[in-house]
PDB file of N, CA, C and O in Angstrom:
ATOM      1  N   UNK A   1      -7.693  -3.189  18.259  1.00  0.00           N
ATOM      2  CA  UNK A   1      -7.335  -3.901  17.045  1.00  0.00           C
ATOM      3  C   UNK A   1      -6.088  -4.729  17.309  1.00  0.00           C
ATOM      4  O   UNK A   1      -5.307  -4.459  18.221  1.00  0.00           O
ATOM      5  N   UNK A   2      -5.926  -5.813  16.418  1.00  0.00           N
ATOM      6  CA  UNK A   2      -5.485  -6.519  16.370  1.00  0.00           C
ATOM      7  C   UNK A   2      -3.690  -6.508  16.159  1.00  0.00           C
ATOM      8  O   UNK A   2      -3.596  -6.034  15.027  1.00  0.00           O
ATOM      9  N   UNK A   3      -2.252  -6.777  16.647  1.00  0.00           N
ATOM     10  CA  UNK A   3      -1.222  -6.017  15.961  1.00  0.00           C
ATOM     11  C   UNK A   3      -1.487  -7.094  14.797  1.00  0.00           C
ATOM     12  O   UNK A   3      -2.029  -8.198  14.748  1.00  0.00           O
ATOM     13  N   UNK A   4      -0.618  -5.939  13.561  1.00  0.00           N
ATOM     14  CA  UNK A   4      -0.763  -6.610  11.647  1.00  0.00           C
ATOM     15  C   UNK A   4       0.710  -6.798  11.796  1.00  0.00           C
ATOM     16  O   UNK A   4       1.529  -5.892  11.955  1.00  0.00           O
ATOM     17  N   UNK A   5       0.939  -8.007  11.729  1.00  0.00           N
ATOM     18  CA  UNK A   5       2.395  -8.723  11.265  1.00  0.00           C
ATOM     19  C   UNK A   5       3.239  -7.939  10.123  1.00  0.00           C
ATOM     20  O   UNK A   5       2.847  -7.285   9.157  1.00  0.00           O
ATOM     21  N   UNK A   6       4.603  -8.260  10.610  1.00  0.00           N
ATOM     22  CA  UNK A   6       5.787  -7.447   9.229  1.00  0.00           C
ATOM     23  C   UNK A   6       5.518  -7.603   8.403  1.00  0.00           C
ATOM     24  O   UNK A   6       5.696  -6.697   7.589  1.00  0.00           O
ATOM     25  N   UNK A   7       4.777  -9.068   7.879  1.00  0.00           N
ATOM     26  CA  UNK A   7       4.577  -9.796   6.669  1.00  0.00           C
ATOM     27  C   UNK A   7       3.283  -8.794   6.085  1.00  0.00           C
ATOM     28  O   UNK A   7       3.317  -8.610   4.869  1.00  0.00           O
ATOM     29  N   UNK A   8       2.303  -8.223   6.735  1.00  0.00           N
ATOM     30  CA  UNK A   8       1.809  -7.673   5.886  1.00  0.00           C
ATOM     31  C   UNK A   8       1.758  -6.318   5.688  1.00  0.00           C
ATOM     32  O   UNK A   8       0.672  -5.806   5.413  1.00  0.00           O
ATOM     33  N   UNK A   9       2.904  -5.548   5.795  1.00  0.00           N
ATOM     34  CA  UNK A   9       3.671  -4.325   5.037  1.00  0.00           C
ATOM     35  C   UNK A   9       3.817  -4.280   4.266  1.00  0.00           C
ATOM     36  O   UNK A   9       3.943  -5.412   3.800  1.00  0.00           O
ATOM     37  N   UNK A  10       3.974  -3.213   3.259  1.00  0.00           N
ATOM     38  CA  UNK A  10       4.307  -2.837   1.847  1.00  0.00           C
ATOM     39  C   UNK A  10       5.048  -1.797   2.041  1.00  0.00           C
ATOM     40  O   UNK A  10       4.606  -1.223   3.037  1.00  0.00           O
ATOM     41  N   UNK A  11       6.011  -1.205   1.586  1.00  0.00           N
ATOM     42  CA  UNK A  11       6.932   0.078   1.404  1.00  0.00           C
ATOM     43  C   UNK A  11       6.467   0.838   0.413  1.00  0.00           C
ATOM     44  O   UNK A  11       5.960   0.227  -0.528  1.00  0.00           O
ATOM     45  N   UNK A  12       6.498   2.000   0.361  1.00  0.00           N
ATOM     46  CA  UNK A  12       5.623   3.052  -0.329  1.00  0.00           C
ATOM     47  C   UNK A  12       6.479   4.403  -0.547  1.00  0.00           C
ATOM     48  O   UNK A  12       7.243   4.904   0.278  1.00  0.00           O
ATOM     49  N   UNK A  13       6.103   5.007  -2.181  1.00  0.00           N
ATOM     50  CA  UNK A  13       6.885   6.422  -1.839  1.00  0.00           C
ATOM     51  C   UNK A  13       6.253   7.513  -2.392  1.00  0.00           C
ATOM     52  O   UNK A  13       5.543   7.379  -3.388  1.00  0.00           O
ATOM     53  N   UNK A  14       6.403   8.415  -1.941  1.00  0.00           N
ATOM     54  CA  UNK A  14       5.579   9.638  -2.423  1.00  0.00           C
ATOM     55  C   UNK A  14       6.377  10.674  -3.556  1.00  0.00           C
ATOM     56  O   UNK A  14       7.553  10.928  -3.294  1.00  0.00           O
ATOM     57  N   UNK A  15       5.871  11.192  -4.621  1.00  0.00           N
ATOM     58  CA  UNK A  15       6.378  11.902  -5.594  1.00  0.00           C
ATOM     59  C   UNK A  15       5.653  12.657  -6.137  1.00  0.00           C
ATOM     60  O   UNK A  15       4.929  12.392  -7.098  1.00  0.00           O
ATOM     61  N   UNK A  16       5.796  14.004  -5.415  1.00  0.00           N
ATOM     62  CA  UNK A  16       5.055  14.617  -6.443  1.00  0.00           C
ATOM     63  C   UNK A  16       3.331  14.441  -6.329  1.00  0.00           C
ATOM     64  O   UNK A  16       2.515  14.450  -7.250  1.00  0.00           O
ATOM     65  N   UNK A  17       3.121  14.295  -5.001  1.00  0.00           N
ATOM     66  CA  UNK A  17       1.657  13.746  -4.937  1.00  0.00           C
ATOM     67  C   UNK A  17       1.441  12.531  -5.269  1.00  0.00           C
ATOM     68  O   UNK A  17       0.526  12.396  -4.457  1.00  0.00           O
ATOM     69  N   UNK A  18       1.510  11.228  -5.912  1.00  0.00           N
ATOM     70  CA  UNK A  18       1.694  10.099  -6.508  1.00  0.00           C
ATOM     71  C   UNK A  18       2.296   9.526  -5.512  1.00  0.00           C
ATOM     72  O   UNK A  18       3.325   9.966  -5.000  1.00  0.00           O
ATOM     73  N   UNK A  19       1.653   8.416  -5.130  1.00  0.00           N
ATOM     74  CA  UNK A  19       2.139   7.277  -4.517  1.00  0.00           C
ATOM     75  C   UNK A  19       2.322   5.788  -5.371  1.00  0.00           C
ATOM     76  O   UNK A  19       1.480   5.148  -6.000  1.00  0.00           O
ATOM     77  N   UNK A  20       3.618   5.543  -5.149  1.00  0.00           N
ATOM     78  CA  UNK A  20       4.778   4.512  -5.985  1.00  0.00           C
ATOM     79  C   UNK A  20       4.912   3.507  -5.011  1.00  0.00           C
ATOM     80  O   UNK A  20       4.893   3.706  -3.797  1.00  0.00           O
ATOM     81  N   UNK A  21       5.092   2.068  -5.757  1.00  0.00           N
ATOM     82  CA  UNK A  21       5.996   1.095  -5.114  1.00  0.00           C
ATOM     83  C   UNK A  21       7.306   0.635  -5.624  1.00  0.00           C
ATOM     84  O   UNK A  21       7.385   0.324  -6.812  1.00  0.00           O
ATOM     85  N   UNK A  22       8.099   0.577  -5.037  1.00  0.00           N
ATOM     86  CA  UNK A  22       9.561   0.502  -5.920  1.00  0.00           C
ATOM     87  C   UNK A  22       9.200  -0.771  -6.953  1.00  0.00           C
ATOM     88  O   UNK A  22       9.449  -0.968  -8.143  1.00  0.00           O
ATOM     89  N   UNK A  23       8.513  -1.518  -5.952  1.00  0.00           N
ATOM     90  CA  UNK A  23       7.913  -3.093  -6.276  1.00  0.00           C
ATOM     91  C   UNK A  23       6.811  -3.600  -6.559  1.00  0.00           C
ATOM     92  O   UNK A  23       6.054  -3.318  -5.630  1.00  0.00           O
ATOM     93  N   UNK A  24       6.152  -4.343  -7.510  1.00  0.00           N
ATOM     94  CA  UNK A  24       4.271  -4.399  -7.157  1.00  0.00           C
ATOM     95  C   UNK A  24       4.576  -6.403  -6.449  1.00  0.00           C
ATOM     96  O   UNK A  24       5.066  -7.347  -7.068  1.00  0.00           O
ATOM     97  N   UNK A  25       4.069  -6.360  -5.090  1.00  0.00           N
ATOM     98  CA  UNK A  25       4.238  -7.124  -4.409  1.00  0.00           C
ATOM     99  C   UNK A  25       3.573  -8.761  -4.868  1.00  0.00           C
ATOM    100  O   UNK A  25       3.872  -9.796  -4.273  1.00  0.00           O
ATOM    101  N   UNK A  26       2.855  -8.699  -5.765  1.00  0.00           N
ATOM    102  CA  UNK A  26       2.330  -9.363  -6.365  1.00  0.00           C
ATOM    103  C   UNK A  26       2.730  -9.838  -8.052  1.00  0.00           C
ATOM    104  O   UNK A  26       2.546 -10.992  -8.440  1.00  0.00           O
ATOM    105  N   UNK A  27       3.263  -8.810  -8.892  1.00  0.00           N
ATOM    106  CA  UNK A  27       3.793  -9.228  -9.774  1.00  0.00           C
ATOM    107  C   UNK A  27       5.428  -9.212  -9.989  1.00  0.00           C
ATOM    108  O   UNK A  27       6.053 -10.077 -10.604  1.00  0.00           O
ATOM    109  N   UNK A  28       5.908  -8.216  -9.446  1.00  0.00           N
ATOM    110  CA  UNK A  28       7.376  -7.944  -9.599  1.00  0.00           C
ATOM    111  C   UNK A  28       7.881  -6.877 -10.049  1.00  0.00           C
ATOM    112  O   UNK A  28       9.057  -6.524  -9.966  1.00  0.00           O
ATOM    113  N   UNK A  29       6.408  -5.964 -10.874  1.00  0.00           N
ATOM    114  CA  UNK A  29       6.605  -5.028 -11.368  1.00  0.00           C
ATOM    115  C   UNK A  29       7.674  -3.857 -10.895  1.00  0.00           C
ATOM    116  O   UNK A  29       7.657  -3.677  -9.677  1.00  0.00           O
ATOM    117  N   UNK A  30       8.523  -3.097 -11.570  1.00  0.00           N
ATOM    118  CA  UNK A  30       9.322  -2.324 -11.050  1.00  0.00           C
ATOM    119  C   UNK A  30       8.882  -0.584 -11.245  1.00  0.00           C
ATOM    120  O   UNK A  30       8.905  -0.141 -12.393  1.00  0.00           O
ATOM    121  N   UNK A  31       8.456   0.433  -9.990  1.00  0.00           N
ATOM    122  CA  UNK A  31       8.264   1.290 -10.257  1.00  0.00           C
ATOM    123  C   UNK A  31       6.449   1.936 -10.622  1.00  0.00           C
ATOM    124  O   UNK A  31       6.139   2.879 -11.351  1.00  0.00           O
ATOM    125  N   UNK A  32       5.680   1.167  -9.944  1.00  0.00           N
ATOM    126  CA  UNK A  32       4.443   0.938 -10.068  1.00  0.00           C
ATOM    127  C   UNK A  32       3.577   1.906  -9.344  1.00  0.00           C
ATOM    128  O   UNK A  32       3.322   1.730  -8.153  1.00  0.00           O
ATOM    129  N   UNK A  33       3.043   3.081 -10.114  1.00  0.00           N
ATOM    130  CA  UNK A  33       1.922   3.963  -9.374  1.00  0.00           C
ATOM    131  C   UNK A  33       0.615   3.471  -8.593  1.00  0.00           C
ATOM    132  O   UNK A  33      -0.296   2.967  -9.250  1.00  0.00           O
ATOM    133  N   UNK A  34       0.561   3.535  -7.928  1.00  0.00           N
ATOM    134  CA  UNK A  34      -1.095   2.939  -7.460  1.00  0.00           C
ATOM    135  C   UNK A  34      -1.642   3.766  -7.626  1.00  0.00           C
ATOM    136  O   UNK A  34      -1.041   4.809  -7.884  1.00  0.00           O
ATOM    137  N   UNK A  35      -3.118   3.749  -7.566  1.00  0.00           N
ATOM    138  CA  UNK A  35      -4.356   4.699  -7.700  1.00  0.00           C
ATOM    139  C   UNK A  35      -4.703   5.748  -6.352  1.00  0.00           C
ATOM    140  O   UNK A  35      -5.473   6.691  -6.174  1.00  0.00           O
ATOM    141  N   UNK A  36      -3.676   5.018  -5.516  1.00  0.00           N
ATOM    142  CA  UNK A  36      -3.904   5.651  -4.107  1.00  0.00           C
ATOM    143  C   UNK A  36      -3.566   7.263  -4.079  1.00  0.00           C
ATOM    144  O   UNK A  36      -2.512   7.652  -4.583  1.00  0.00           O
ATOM    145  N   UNK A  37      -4.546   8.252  -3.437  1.00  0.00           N
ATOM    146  CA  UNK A  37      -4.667   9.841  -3.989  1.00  0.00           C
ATOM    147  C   UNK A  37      -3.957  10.065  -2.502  1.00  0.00           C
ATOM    148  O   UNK A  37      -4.005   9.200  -1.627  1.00  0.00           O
ATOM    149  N   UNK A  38      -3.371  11.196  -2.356  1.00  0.00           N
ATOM    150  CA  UNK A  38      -2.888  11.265  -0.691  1.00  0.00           C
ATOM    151  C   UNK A  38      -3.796  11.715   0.200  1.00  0.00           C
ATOM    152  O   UNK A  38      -3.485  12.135   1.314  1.00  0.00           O
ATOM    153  N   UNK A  39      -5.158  11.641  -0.315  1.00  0.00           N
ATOM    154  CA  UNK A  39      -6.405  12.356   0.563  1.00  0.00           C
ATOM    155  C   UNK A  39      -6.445  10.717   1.170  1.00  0.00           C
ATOM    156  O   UNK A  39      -6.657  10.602   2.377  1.00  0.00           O
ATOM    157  N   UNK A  40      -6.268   9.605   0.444  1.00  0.00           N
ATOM    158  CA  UNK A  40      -6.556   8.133   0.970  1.00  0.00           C
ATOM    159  C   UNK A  40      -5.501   7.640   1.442  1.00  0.00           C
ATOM    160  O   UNK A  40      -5.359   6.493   1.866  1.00  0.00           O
ATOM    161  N   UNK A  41      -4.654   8.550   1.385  1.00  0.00           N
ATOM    162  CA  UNK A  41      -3.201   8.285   2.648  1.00  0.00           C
ATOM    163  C   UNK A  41      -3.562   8.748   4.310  1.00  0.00           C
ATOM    164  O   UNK A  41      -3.559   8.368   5.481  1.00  0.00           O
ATOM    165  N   UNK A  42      -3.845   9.803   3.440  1.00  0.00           N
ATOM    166  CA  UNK A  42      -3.761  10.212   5.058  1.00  0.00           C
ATOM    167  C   UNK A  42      -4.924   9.714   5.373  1.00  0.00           C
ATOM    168  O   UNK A  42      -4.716   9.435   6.554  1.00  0.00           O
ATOM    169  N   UNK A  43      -6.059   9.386   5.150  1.00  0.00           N
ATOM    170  CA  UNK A  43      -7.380   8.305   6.015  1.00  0.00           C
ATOM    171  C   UNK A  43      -6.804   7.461   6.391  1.00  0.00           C
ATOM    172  O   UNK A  43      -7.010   7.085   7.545  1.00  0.00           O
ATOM    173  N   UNK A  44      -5.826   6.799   5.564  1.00  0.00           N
ATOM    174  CA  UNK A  44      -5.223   5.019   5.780  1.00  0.00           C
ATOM    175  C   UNK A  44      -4.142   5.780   7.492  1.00  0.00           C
ATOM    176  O   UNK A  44      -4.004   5.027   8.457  1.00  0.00           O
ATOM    177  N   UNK A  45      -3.847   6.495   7.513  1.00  0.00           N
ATOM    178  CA  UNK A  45      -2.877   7.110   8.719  1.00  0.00           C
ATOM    179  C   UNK A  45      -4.090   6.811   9.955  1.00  0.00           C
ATOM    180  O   UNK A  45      -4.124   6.216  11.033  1.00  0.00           O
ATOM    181  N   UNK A  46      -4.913   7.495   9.217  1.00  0.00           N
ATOM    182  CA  UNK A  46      -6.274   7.755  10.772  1.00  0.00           C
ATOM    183  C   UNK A  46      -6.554   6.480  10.909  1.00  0.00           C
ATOM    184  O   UNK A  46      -7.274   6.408  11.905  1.00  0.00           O
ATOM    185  N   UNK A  47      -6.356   5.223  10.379  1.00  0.00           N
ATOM    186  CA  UNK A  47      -6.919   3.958  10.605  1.00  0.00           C
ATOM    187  C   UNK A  47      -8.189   3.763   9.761  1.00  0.00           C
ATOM    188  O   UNK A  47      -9.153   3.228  10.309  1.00  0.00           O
ATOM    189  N   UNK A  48      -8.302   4.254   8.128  1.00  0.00           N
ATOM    190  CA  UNK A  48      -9.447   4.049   7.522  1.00  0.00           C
ATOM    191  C   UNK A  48      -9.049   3.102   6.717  1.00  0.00           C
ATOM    192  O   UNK A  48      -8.069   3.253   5.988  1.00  0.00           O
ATOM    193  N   UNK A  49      -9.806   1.941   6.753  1.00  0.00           N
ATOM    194  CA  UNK A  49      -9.298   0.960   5.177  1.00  0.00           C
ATOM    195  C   UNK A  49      -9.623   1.916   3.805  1.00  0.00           C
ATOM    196  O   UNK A  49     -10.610   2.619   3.590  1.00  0.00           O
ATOM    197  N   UNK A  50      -8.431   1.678   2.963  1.00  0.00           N
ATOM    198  CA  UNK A  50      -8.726   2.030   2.026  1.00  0.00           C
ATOM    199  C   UNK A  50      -7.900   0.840   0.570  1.00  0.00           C
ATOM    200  O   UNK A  50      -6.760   0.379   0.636  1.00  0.00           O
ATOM    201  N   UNK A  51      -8.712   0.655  -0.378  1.00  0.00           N
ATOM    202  CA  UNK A  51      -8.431  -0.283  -1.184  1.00  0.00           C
ATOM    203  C   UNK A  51      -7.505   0.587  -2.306  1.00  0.00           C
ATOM    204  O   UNK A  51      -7.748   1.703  -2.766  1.00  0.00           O
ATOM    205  N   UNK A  52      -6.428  -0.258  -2.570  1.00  0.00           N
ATOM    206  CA  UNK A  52      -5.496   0.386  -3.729  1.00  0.00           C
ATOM    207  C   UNK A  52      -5.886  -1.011  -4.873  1.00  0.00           C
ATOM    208  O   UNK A  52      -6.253  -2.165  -4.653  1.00  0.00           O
ATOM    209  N   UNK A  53      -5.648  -0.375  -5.924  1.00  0.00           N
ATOM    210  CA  UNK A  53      -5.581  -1.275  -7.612  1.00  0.00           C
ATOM    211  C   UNK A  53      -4.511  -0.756  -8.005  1.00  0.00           C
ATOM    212  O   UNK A  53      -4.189   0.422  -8.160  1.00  0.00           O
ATOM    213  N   UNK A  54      -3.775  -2.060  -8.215  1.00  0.00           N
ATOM    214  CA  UNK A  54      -2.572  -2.094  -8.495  1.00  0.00           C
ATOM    215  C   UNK A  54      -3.076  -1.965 -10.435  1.00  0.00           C
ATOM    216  O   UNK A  54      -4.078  -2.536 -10.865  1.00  0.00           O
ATOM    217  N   UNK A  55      -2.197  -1.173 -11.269  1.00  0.00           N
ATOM    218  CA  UNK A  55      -2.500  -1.134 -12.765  1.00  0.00           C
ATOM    219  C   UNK A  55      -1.687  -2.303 -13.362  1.00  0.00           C
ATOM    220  O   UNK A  55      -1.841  -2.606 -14.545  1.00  0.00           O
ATOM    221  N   UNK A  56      -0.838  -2.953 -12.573  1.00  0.00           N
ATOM    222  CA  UNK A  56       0.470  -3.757 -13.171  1.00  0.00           C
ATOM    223  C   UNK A  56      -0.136  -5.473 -13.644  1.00  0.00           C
ATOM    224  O   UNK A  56       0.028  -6.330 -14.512  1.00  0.00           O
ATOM    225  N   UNK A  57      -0.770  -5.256 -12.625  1.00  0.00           N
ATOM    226  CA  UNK A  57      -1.479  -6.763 -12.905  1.00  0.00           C
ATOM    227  C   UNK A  57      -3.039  -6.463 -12.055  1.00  0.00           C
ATOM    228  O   UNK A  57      -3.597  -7.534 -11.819  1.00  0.00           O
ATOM    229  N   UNK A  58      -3.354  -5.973 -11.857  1.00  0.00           N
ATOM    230  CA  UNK A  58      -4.876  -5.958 -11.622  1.00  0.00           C
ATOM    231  C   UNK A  58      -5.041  -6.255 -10.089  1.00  0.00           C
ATOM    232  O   UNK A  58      -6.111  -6.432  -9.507  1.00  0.00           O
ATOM    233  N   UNK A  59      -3.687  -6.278  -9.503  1.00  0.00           N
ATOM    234  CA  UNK A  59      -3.680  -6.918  -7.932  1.00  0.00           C
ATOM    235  C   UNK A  59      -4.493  -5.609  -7.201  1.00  0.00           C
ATOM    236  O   UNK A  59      -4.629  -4.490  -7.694  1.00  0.00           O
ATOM    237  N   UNK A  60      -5.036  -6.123  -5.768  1.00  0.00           N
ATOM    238  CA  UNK A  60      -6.136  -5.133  -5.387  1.00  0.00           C
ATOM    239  C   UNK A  60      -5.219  -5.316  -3.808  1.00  0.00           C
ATOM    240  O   UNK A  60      -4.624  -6.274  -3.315  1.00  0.00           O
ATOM    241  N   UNK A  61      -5.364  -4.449  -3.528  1.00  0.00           N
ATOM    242  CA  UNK A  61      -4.701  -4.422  -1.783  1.00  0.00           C
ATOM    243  C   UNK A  61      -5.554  -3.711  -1.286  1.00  0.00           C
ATOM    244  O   UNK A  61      -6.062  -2.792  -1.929  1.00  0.00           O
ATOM    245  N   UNK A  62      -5.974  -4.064   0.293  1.00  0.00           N
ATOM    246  CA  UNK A  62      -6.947  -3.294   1.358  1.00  0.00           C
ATOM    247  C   UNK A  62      -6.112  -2.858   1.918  1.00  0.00           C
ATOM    248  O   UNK A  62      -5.189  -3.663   2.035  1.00  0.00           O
ATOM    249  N   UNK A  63      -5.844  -1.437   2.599  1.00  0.00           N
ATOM    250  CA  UNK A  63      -4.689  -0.683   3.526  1.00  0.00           C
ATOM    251  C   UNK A  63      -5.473  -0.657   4.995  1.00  0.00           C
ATOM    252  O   UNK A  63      -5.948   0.365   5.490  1.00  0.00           O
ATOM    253  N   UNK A  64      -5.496  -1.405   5.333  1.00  0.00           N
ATOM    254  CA  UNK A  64      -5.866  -1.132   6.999  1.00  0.00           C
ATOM    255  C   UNK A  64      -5.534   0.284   7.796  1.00  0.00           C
ATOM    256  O   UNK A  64      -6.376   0.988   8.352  1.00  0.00           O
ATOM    257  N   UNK A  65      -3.826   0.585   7.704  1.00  0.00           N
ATOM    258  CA  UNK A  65      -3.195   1.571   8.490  1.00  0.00           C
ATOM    259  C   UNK A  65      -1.842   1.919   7.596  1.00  0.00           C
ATOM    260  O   UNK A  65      -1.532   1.109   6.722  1.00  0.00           O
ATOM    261  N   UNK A  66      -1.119   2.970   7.770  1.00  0.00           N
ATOM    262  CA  UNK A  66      -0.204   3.426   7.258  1.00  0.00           C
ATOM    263  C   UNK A  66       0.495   4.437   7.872  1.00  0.00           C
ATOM    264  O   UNK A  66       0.023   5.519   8.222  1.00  0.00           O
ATOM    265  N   UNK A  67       2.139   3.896   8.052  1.00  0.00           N
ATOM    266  CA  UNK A  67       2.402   5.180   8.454  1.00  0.00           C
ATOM    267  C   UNK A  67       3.185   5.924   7.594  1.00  0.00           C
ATOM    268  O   UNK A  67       2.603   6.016   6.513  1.00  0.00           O
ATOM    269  N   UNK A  68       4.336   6.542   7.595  1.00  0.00           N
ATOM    270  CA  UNK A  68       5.689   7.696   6.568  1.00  0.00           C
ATOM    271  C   UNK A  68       6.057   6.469   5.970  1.00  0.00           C
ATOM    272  O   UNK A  68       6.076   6.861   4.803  1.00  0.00           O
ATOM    273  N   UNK A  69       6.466   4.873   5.884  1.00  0.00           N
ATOM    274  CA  UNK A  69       6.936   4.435   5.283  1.00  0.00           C
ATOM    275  C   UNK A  69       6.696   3.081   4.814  1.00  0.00           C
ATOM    276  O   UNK A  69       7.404   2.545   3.961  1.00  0.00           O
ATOM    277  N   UNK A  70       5.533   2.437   5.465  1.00  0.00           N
ATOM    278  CA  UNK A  70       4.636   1.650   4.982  1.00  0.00           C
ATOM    279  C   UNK A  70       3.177   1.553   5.049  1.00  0.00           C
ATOM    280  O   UNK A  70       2.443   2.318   5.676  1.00  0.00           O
ATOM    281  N   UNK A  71       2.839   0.591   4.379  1.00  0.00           N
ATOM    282  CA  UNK A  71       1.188   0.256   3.901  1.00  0.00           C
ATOM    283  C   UNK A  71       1.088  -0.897   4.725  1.00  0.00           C
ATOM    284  O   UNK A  71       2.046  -1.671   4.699  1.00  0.00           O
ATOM    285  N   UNK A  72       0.044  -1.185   5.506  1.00  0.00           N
ATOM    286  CA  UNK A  72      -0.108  -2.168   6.206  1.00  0.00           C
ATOM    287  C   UNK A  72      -1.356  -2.806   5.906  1.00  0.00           C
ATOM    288  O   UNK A  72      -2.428  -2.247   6.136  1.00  0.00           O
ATOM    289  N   UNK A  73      -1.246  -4.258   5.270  1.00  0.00           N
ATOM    290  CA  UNK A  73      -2.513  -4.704   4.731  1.00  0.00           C
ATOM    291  C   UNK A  73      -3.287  -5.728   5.789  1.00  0.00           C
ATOM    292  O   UNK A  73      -3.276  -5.915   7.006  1.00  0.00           O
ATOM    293  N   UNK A  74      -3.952  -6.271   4.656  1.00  0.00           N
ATOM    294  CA  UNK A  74      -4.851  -7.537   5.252  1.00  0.00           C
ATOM    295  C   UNK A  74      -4.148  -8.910   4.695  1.00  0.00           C
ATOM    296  O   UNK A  74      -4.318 -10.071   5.067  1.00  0.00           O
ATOM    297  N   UNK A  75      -3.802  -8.692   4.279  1.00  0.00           N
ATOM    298  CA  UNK A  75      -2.784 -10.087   3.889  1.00  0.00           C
ATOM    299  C   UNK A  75      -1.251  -9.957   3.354  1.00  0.00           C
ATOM    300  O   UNK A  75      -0.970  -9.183   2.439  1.00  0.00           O
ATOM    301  N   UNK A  76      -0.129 -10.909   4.101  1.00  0.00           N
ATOM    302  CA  UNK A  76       0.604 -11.156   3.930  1.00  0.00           C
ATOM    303  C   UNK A  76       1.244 -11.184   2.692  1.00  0.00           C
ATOM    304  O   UNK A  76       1.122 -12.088   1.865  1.00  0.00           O
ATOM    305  N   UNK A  77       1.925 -10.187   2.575  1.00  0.00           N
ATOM    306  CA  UNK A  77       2.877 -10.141   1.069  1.00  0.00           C
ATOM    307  C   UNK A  77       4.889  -9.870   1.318  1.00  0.00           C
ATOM    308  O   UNK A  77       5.740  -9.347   0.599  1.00  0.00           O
ATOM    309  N   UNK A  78       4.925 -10.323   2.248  1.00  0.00           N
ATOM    310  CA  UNK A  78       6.303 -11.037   2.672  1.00  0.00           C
ATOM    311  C   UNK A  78       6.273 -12.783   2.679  1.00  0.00           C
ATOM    312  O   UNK A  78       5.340 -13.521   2.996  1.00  0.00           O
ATOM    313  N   UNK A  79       7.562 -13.110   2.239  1.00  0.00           N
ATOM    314  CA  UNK A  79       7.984 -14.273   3.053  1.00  0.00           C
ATOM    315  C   UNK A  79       8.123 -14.546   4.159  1.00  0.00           C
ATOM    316  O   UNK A  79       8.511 -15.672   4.473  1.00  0.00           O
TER     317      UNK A  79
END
């Protein structure tokens, strides 16, 4: 596989089982749960795509890979 650029990272945090973005990378939202369960964390670790829905604005992200402190997508959500 291919290396996935900085640009398409996301930072991620775990609470309590619940996975948070401080940020929703797409709207601005502050403090944003995703739908992502940690059974689809740890696949996204093994290298399984797994799709998150963002609730903040309806934004949809594919997770290629992930490790302890980011989400690594299919498209660029850095500058």
């Amino acid at each position: 596989m291919d290396v996935i650029p900085f640009e398409n990272t996301w930072p991620y945090e775990r609470m309590s089982g619940d996975i948070y973005f401080d940020e929703c990378p797409f709207c601005g939202e502050r403090h944003v749960l995703t739908s992502m369960s940690p059974e689809a964390l740890e696949l996204a670790k093994e290298g399984v795509k797994v799709s998150i829905n963002l609730p903040c604005c309806r934004g949809r992200l594919t997770v290629l890979e992930a490790d302890d402190d980011y989400l690594w997508t299919n498209q660029a959500l850095r500058k």
